[in-house]
N, C-alpha and C positions, 0 to 999 in steps of 0.2 A: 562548377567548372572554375580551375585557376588559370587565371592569366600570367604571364610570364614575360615581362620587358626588361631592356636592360639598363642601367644605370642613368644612362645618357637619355635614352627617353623617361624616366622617371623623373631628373632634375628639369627637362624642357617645358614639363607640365604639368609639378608635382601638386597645385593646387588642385587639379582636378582629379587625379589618381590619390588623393587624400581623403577627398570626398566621395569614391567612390570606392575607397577601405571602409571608409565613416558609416558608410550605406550598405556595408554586409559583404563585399566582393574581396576575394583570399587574391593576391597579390606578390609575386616572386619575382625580387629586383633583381637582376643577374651582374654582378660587377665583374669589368672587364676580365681580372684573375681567376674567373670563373667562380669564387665564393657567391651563396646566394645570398637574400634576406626574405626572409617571409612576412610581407604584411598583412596581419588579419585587424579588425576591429578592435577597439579598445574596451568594448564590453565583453564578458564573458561569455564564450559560448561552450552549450556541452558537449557539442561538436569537437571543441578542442580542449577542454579539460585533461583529456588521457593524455595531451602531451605533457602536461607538467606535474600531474594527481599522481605522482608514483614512484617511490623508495628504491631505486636499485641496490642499495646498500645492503638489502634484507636478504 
């Protein structure tokens, strides 16, 4: 399950929503403009490979 906060609670408590990207939990910061950011873990997972393992160009 992703969780989904917005800007403003991500900066209030970003120590701990860092730690709990760190710890495996997929994370979507919403900024006010409505752009989002996707926070996942800094280790690889193959969960998320297919988003970047792949040539559109071909």
């Amino acid at each position: 399950m992703t969780l989904e906060i917005t800007k403003e609670e991500f900066d209030s408590n970003k120590e701990s929503y860092l730690d709990r990207i760190e710890n495996g939990e997929v994370i979507i910061v919403r900024h006010p403009n409505g752009n989002a950011v996707l926070a996942i873990p800094e280790r690889w997972d193959d969960d998320f490979m297919h988003l970047w393992n792949h040539d559109d160009a071909s």
